[in-house]
N, C-alpha and C positions, 0 to 999 in steps of 0.2 A: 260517446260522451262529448258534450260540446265544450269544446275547451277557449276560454277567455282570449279575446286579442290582446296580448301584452307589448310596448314599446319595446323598439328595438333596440339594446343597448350600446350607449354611445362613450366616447372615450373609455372603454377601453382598455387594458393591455395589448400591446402590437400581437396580433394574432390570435386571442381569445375572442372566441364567440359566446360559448355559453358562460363564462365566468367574469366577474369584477370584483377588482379590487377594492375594500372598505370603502377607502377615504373618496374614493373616486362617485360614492351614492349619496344621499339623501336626502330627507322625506318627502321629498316630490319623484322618487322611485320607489313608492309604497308596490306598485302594482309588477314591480320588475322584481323585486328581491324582496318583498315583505314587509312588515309592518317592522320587526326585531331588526333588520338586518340596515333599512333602510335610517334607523333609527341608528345604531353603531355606527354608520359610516357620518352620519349628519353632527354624532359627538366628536368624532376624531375630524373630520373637515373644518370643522366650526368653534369647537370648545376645548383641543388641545393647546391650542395656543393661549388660553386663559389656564393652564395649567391643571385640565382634569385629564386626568389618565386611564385612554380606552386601549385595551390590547388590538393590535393590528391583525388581520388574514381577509380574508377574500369570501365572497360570495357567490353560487350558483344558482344561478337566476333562474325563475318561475318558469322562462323559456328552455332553461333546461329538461325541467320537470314534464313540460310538453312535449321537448323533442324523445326524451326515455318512452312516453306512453306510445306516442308517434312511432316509431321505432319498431316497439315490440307490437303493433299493432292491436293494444290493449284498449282503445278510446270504446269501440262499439260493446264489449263484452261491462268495462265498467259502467256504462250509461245503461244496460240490461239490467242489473245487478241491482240499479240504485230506481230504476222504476218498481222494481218487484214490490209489493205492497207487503209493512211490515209494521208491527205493534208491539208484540210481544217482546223480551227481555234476548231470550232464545233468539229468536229469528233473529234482534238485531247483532247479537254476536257472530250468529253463523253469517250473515253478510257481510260484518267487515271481517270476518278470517278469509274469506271466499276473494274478498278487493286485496289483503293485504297478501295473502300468499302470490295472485296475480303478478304483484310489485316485485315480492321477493326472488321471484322463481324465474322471472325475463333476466338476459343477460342487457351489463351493463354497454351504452353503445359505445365503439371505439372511439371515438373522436371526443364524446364527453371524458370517458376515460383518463385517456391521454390530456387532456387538458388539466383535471384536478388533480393528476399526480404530476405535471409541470409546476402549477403552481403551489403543492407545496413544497413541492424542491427547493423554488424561489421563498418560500419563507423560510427556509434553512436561511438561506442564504442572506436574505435581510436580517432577520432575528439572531444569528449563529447558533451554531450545534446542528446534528447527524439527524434530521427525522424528527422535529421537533412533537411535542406533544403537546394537541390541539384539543380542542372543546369543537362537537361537531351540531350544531342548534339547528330545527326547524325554524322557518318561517315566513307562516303561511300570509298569503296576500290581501287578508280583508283580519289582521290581526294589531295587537295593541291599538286601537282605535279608541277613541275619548269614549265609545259606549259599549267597548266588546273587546276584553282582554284577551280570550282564548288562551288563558294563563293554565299551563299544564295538559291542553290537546293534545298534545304532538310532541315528538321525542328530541329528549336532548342527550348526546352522549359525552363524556368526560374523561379526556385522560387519554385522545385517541393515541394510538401510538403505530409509525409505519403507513405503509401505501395498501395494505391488502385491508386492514383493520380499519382505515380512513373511506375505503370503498365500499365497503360493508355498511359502515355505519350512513354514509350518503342515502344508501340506497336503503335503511332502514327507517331513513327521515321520509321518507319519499314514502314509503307503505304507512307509515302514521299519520299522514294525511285520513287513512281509511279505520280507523283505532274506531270502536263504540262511542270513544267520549266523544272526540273530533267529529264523528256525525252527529250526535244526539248535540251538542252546542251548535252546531252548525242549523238543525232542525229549530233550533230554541230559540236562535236570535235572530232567525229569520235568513239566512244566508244560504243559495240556491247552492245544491254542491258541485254543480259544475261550474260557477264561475267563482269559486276559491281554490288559486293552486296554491304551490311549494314551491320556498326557494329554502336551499340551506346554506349556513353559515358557518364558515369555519375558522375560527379565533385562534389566537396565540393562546395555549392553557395557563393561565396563573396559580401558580401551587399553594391553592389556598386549604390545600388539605395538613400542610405543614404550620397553617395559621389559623385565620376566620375569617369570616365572609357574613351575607345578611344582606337585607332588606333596608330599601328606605324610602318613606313615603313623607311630601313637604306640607302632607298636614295629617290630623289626626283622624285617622281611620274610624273611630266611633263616635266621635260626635262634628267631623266636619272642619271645626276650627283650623284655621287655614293659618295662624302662626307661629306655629313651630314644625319644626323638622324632626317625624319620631324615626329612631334606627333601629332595629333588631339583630343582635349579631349573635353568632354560634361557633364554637372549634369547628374547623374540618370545612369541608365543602359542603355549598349551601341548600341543595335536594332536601336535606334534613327540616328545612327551615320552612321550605315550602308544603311539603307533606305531612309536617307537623309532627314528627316523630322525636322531638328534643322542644323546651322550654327556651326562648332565647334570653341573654340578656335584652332591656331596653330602656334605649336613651331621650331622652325630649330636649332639643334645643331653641331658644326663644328665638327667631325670625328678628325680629325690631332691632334687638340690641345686640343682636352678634352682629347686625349690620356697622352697628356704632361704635366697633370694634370692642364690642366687651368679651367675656367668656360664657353666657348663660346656659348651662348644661343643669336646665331642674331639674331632671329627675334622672334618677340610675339608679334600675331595677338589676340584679342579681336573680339571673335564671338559672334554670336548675342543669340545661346544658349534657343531658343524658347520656349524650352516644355523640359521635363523630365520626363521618364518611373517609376514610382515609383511600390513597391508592397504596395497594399494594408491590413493590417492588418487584417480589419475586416470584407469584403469581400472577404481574399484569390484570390485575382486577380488584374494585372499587370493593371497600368492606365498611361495614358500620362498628366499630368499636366501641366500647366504654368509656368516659372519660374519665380520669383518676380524679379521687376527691380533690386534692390540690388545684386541679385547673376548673373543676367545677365551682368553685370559691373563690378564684379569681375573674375579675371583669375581662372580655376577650378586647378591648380596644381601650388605648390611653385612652386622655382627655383631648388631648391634643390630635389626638386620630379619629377620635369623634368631632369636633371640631372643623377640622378638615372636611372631614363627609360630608356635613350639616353645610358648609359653605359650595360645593362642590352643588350639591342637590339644590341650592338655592340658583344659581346659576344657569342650571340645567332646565330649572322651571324657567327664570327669567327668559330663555333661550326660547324652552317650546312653545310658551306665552305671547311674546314678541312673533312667532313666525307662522301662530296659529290666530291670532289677531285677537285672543281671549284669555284670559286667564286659566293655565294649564297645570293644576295638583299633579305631581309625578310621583311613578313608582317605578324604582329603582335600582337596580340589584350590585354589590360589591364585591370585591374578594381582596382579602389583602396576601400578597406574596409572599409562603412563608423561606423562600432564601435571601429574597432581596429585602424586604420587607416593608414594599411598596404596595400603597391602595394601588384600585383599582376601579371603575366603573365597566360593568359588565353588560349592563342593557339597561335601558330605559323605554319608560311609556307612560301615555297618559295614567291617570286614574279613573280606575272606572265605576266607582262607587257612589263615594260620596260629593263628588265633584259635578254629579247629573241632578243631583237630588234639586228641586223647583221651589228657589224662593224658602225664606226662615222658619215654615209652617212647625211649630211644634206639635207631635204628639206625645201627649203627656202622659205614662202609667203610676200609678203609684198601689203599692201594695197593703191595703190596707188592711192586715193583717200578717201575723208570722206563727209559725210551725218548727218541729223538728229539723233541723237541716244534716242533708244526708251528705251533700258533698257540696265543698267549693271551690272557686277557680277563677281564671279569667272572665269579666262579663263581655259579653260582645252583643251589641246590638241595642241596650238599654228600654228592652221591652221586657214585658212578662206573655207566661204562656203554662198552660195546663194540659194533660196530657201521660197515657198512661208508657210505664218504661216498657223500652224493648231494648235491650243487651244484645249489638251485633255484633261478631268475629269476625267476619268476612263477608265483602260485598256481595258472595252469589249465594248470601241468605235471606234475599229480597223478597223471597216468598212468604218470606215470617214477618215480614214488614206490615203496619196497618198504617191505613192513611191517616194522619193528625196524631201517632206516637211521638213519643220523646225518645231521641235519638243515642244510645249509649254505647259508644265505641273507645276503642283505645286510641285510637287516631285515624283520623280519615286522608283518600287522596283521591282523584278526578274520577276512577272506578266507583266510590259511593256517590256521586249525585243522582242517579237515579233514585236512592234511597232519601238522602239530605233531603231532594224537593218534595218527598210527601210529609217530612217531620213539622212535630208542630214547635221543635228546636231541640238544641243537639247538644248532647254531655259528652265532652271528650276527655280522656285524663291525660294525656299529652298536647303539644305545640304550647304556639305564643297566640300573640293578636295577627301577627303575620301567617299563621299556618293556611293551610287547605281550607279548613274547615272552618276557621275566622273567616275567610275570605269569602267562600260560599254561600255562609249566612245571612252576612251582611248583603251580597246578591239577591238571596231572597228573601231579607228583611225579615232573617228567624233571631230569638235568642238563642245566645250559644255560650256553653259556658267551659269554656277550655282550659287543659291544666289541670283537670280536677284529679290530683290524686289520689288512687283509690275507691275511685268512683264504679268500676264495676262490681268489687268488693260488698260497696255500701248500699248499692241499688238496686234493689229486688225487680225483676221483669214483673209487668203486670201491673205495678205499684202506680198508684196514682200519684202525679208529680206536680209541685209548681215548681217551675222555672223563673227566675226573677233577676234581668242581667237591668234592674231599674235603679240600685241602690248604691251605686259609685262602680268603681271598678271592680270590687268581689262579686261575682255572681254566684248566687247561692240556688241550691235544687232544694227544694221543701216537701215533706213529704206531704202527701194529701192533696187537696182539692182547698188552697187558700182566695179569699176575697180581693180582687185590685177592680181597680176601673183605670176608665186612659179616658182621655180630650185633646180633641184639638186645638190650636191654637195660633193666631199668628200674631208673633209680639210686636209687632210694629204697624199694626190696628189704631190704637188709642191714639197714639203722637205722644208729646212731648207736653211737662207739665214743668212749672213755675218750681215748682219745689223737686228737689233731687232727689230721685227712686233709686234707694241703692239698696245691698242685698246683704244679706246675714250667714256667710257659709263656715262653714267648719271643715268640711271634708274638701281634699286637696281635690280627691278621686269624682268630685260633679265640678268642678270648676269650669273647666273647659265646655261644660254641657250647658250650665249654670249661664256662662257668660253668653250665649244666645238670647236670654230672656230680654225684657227691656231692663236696662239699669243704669245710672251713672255711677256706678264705681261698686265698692265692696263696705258696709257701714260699721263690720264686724268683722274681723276674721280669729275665729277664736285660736289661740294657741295651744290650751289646751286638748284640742282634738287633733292637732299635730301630733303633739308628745304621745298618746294613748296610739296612735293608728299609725306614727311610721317612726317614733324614740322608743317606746316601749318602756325606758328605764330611766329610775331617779338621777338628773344630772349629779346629785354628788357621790352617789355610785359609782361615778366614771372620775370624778376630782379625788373622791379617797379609796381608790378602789383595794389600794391594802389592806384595807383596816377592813375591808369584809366576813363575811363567815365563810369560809370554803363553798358552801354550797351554793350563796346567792352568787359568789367569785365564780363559779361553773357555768350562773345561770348567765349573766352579763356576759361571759366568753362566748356561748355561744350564738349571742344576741349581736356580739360587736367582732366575731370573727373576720381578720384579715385586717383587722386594725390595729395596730400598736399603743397608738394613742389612743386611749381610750375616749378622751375628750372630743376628737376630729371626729368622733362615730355621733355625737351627740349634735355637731356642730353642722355635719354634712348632713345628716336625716332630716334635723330641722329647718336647714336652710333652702333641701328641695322641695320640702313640702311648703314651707313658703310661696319661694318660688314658683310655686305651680300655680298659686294665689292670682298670685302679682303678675304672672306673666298673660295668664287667661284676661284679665280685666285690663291689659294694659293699652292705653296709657293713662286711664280709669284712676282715680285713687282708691288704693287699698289700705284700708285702717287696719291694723294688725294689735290685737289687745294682747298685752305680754301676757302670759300662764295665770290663770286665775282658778286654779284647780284648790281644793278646803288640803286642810290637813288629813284628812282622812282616805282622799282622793291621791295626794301625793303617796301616802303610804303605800294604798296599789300599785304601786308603780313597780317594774322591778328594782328590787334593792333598797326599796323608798321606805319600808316599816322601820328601821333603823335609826333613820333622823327624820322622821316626825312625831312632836308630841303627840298624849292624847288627850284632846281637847274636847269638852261636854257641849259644848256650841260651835263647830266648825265655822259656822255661816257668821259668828262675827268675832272667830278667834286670828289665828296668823294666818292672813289669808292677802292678796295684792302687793299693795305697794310696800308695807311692812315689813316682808319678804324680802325686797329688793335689797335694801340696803345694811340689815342686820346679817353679823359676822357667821350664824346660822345657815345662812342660805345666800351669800352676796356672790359667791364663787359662784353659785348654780345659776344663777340671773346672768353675769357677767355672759356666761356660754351662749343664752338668748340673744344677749346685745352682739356679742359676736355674727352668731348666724345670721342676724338681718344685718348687718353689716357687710357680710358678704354678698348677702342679696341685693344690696341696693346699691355695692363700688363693684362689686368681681363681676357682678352679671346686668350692671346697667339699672335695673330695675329701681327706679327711683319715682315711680307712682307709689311705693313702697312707704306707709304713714305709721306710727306708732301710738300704740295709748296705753294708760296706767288704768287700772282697775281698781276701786277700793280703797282711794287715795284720802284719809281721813282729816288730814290737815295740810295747810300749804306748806307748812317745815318738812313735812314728808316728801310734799311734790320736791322741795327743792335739793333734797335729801336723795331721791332716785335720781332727780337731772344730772347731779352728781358723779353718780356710778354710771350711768349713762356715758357721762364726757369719759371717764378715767378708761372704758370697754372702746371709746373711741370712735361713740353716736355722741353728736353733741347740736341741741337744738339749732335751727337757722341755718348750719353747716351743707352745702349742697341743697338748697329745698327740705330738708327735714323737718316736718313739723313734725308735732306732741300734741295727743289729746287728752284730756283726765276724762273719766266717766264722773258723770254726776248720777250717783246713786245711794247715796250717804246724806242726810238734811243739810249735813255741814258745807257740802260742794254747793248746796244753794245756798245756805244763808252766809256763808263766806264769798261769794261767787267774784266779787272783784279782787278778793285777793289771789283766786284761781288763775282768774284772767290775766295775772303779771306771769303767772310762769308756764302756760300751755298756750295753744294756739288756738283750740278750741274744746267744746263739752260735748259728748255723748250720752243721752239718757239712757240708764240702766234703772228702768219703769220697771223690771220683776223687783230688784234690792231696794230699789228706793219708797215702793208702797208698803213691801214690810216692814221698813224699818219707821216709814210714818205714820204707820197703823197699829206699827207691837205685835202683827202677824205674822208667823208659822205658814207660809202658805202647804206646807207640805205634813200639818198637824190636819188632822181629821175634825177634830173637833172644834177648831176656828176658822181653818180653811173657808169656809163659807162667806168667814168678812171680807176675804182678799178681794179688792178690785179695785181697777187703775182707776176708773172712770169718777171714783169719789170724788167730793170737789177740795179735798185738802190737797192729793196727788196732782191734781188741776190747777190748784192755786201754787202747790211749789214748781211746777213747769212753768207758769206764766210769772214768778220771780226769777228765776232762773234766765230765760229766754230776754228777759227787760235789762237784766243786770249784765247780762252778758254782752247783749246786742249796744250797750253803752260801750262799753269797752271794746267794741272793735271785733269782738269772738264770734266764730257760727256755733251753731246750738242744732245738734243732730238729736234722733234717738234710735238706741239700734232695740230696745226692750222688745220685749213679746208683743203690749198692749197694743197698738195701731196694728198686727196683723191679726190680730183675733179679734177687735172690734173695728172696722173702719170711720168709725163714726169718735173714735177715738182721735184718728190720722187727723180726723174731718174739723177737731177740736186744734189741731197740732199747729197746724195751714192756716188757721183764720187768725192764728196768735204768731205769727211768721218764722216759725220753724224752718232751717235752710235747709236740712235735709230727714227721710224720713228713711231707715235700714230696715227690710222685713225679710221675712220667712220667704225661700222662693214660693212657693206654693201661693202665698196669699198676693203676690205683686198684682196680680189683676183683677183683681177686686175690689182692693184697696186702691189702685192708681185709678180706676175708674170714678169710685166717690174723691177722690182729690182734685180729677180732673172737673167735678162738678161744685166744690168749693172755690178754686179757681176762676170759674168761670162766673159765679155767682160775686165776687169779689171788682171783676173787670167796670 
């Protein structure tokens, strides 16, 4: 076997050859101690002095690894071994048991020896205490690289304890070099296998099996967006997190404005946190436990410890970016100590995902149809895919495997890629976005829909599936054979147009995806589709929650578990899913329309049948701004003004716009400004603007009285043609007259837009009309409309005919 020239290693410990201490490496000694190891030593040399916290130990260098082969005179018999020609499943196992017994079976040489048990001596002795207990890591020398993880090749052991147990495990790193996966990724990515050795690493252990530990990566693993920092944390030691055998929690921290010393923590997911790797005291060996309901209902990381991280990871990037001469996404690994009960950074490395991916090309699916749904989960990958189930138990069921199945496992770990790579995407009912099998997917650009509990239960082998990870974060399995299409696309084709393309979303969960598109800002962001998909329950549910019936009181408990205040559970849901708005589009403006849900709509809600009438006309009974400030429902509004309130002082976010919906007279508008100032939003305060929607005749043919108490008008084209028409659009039998395009609907736009633009106001429209007609938009533009809000779907179509208005105009 021909083994790699590696540099000779220079300073040293007085007297060590094949080892070096951490801080004394890195990462221009990728080639001497590996990609992991080189990586440790470049955070503790470099970044402990800005106060991140990397445990201290020593590495045995790649040169080591050569002098053991060297030694046992094992170089010629492994370079046989690895010419033998091999295909099959079989054969490749029986070649790496045949390499790794090789490794295991040579005696270790004295000199290396005696070296690695001097120096852990001396980490007794730095660190205090008898035989400290170490973390023993591979790492190989063409590994964490910006285009080749080699995440999970190679053995890591936990918990060593003593000099016989610490010798063992060395020389167990040293045979996973020859592991199935480690060849077959080595085959994959192109990497010769004699010129990738081992060096291992051995750390000070942090007993994160008494606390949590996780992942962090400084942008978002499924759609790219590179501002924010998402965490995934777990009880117990973090193996779990990577194998995907527990749900994590997960955190999103907005990048911009933690800078600007705010606290932006949008979103906090409550994972379900299964099991826990604990060490065992009394048998000396690592167990996977249960976690008792208690701690699985509890978040494993303050705010303030998530915060920490989120700045920590930023730093870390700053660091690898700066010394890599490019902008460097990090993946990150932590553990918090549970005696001391100090973070931790554990390792770092590029990212190898999303960070390679060429230029903004979108590929588009969209599902144009739906079915039965059998299971759901995490979406990963934001494609679809079809494809019949195959339920595996265990990887050495390869043989029942078909190429282009859908993949149904309980959870996967680097043993199933041979299988992952022929799936046409993969159903897991455990992990997070951080698991194995999230991780995989996205490598090979499969949907994967992880989490799904219950999923082997609900999916018949054989069944024909659609997989669908297109439609936010829930990715759903459908049964049957449903219709999607996909296109490509690249949004920044067309250029840039006179009038402001901005976008219509609802859902918190495409935001981040969403804000790829071309846009300048956000021209809708509905509230109501917050409440439904991450509040669940009628705000005064939570303000009178006494006065319930027992059983809706049961159903709110178990909606707002671990909250005391009932109110802060209304206050925090809403405020992340905001935030998740606002932070994707930032520093974009985002118009946020307060709740505009009917009476009948509210009722669904949990708790909500209680205090709402029942009204024969929803669509023009108490419905908007009438809401706001009647003793009815002013409490429930106030919690609204709140949560954007938080959004836009606690977490910086002050791209963050408001508007009124349904606003029928200006005593009203001035009537919510009101309740506005008293919740502690008060126009002009900070940048705050106020929009009204004009969707009522009255917002136009009042329009200057509007204009003294908002900043600006948004058309709401679906309510404003019904009500100038006297149609139903959702009557069958008139349905037919509805259309924006008529010239009454045309003449109150172009009053509107005259009387406004007097007054100083912009005149948006976020309605349906200009993305299902463009020629609508086309009408919008020639009358000087400042901005136009559509459906993502239609943005380029529409901005292509505006762009020809435009230019017909010049």
């Amino acid at each position: 076997m021909e083994i790699t020239q590696i540099p000779q290693a220079q300073g040293a410990s007085s007297g060590l050859r094949w080892i070096r201490w951490l801080e004394s490496v890195g990462l221009e000694e990728v080639p001497l101690v590996g990609g992991k190891n080189a990586s440790l030593g470049e955070m503790i040399r470099e970044l402990s002095p800005l106060g991140i916290a990397v445990p201290g130990g020593f590495a045995i260098t790649a040169q080591a690894y050569r002098h053991f082969v060297e030694e046992n005179h094992l170089a010629e018999a492994i370079r046989e071994i690895y010419a033998e020609p091999t295909s099959a499943v079989q054969a490749l196992e029986a070649r790496a048991h045949r390499l790794r017994t090789l490794i295991l079976q040579a005696p270790m040489p004295e000199d290396l020896k005696g070296e690695i048990t001097r120096c852990y001596r001396e980490m007794a002795e730095r660190y205090g205490g008898k035989e400290p207990y170490v973390a023993v890591r591979s790492s190989a020398t063409a590994e964490d690289l910006p285009t080749a993880s080699f995440a999970g090749a190679h053995q890591t052991f936990l918990q060593v304890h003593g000099e016989l147990e610490l010798l063992r495990s060395v020389q167990e790193c040293f045979a996973s070099l020859h592991t199935p996966r480690a060849i077959r990724y080595r085959e994959d990515m192109g990497f010769p296998h004699e010129k990738v050795l081992l060096s291992v690493g051995v750390q000070l252990m942090v007993r994160s099996d008494l606390a949590s530990s996780g992942v962090i990566f400084t942008l978002d693993t499924e759609t790219g967006f590179r501002e924010v920092v998402v965490i995934d944390a777990i009880w117990g030691l973090g193996e779990n997190i990577v194998q995907g055998k527990v749900k994590p929690d997960e955190f999103k921290v907005h990048k911009p404005t933690l800078a600007q010393g705010f606290r932006p923590i949008v979103s906090k997911k409550l994972g379900t946190k299964e099991f826990k790797l604990v060490y065992n005291q009394a048998t000396h060996r690592l167990e996977n436990l249960p976690v008792s309901p208690q701690e699985r209902a509890r978040f494993t990381l303050s705010e303030e410890e998530i915060l920490t991280l989120a700045r920590w990871a930023i730093r870390i990037e700053e660091h690898y970016s700066q010394k890599r001469g490019q902008p460097t996404p990090m993946d990150i690994e932590f553990a918090k100590d549970g005696l001391s009960g100090q973070l931790f950074v554990v390792q770092a490395r590029p990212e190898t995902v999303q960070s390679q991916k060429l230029g903004p090309q979108l590929e588009i699916f969209t599902l144009k149809s739906r079915g039965k749904v059998l299971a759901e989960g995490i979406a990963v990958g934001q494609k679809i895919a079809v494809g019949q189930a195959r339920v595996i138990h265990d990887p050495r069921e390869i043989q029942q495997f078909c190429d282009g199945e859908v993949l149904v496992a309980e959870n996967t770990d680097p043993d199933w890629e041979p299988i992952m790579k022929r799936a046409s995407a993969i159903v897991t009912e455990r992990g997070g976005r951080t698991s194995h099998a999230a991780i995989v997917a996205r490598e090979l650009g499969l949907p994967a829909v992880v989490g799904a509990e219950g999923a082997l239960g609900a999916i018949p082998i054989g069944q024909t599936l659609t997989v669908s990870c297109a439609e936010g974060e829930v990715g759903r399995v459908y049964e049957g054979r449903l219709e999607f299409s996909t296109e490509q696309r690249d949004p920044t084709a067309l250029g840039p147009t006179r009038t402001k393309i901005m976008v219509n979303v609802g859902n918190p969960e495409q935001a981040f995806e969403l804000a790829r598109w071309p846009n300048d800002g956000v021209g809708l962001a509905r509230m109501e589709f917050i409440f439904a998909g991450y509040v669940k329950v009628h705000p005064l549910a939570l303000t009178r929650y006494p006065t319930l019936p027992l059983e809706v009181q049961r159903q709110v408990e178990a909606l707002t578990e671990g909250y005391t205040d009932k109110t802060a559970y209304f206050v925090d849901k809403l405020a992340q899913g905001i935030a998740t708005l606002a932070a994707a589009f930032y520093p974009k403006d985002v118009i946020l329309r307060f709740s505009d849900f009917k009476t009948n709509e509210y009722a669904a809600l949990v708790g909500g049948a209680g205090f709402e009438p029942k009204e024969e006309n929803p669509m023009l009974g108490w419905r908007g701004a009438s809401r706001y400030y009647h003793p009815d429902y002013k409490e429930g509004f106030l919690l609204e003004v709140a949560a954007v309130k938080r959004v836009r002082e606690e977490m910086g976010l002050k791209n963050l716009k408001v508007m009124i919906p349904f606003c029928r007279t200006p005593e009203e508008g001035r009537k919510v400004l009101a309740v506005m100032q008293e919740g502690g939003l008060e126009r002009g305060k900070d940048g705050l603007e106020v929009y009204v929607m004009a969707e009522i005749p009255s917002n136009v043919l009042e329009a200057e009285a509007f204009a003294e108490l908002f900043d600006g008008f948004s058309i709401g084209s679906n309510d404003l043609t019904q009500l100038i028409l006297g149609v139903d659009r959702d009557s069958a039998q008139v349905s037919g007259l509805f259309d924006e395009r008529l010239p009454s609907v045309k003449r109150a736009c172009t009053l509107l837009l005259e009387a406004a633009h007097a007054q100083n106001r912009t005149v948006g429209i976020c309605g349906q009309a200009p993305s299902d007609y463009p020629e609508f938009a086309a009408f919008l533009v020639e009358h000087g409309i400042d901005s136009i809000s559509l459906n993502p779907d239609s943005v380029w179509r529409v901005k292509e005919r505006i762009l020809e208005v435009e230019r017909a105009q010049r």
